[in-house]
C-alpha positions in Angstrom: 42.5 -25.6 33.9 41.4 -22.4 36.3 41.4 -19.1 35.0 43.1 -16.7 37.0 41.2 -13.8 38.0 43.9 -11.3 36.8 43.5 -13.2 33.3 39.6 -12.8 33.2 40.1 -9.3 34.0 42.7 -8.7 31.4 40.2 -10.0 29.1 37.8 -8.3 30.1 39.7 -4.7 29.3 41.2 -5.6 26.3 36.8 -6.5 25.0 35.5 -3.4 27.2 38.3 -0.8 27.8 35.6 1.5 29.4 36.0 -0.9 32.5 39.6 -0.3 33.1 38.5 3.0 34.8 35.0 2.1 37.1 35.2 -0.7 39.1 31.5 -1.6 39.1 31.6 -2.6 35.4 34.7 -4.9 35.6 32.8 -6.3 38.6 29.2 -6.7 36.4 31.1 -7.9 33.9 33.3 -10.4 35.5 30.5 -11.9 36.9 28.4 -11.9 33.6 31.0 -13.6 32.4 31.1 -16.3 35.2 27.3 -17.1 35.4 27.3 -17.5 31.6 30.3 -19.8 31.7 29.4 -21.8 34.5 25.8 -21.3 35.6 23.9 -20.6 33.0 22.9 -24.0 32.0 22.4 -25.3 35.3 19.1 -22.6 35.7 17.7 -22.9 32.6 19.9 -21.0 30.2 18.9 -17.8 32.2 21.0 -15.0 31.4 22.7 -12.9 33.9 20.5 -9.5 33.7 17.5 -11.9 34.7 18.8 -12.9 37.4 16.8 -12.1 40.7 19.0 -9.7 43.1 18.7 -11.9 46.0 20.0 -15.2 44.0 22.7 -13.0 42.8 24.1 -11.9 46.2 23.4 -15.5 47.6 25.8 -16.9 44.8 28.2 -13.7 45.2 28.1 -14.9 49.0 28.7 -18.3 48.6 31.8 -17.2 46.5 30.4 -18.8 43.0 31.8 -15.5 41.5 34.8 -13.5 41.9 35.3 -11.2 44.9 35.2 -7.1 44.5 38.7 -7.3 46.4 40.0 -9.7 44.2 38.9 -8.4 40.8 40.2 -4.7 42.0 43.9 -6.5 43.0 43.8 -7.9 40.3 43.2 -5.3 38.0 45.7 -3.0 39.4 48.3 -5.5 39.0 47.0 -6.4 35.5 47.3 -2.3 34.6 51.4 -2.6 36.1 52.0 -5.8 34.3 50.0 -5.2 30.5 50.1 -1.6 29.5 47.1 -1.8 27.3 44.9 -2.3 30.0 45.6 1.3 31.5 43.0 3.2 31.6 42.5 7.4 31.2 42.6 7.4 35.2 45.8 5.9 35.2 47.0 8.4 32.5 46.1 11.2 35.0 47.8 9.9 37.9 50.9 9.3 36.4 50.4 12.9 35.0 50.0 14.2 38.8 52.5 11.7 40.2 55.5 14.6 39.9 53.0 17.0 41.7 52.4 15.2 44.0 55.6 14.3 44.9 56.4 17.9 45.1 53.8 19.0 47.2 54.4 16.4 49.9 58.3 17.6 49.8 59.6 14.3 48.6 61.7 15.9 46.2 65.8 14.8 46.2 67.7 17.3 47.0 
């Protein structure tokens, strides 16, 4: 069975909530995750932080891991769909949201 990517990335929040607000950690971790699942064994049992940083981008090129784009769709969809994957940036938007609105005169009359 494939794992969706919104599914490794729910995961992925729900073990590291810091990662539901930056980006570059769901992405290190998503991948982490990847090469240990599916790599790992195939290059020696190597773990992911020893892996050189042109081997990484090769795989990353060739599409063995997750795309950036991908894991950030997904995540924003996973933080509209599961709301315990919301992170403190989404508490502040939805804080400014009526602001917002406001300023830009989208207020109902």
């Amino acid at each position: 069975m494939r794992v969706r990517v919104i599914d490794k990335v729910r995961w992925i929040i729900k073990e590291s909530p810091e990662s539901a607000d930056c980006y570059d950690t769901l992405e290190y971790l998503i991948h982490s995750r990847e090469f240990s699942q599916k790599y790992s064994h195939k290059m020696n049992h190597m773990k992911f932080n020893d892996l050189k940083q042109d081997t990484y981008h090769k795989m990353k090129k060739d599409g063995l891991f997750s795309s950036a784009a991908n894991i950030r769709r997904s995540s924003r969809k996973c933080q509209e769909m599961y709301p315990e994957t919301r992170g403190k940036r989404w508490e502040k938007r939805q804080e400014a949201q009526e602001d917002t609105i406001r300023s830009l005169g989208y207020t109902s009359p």
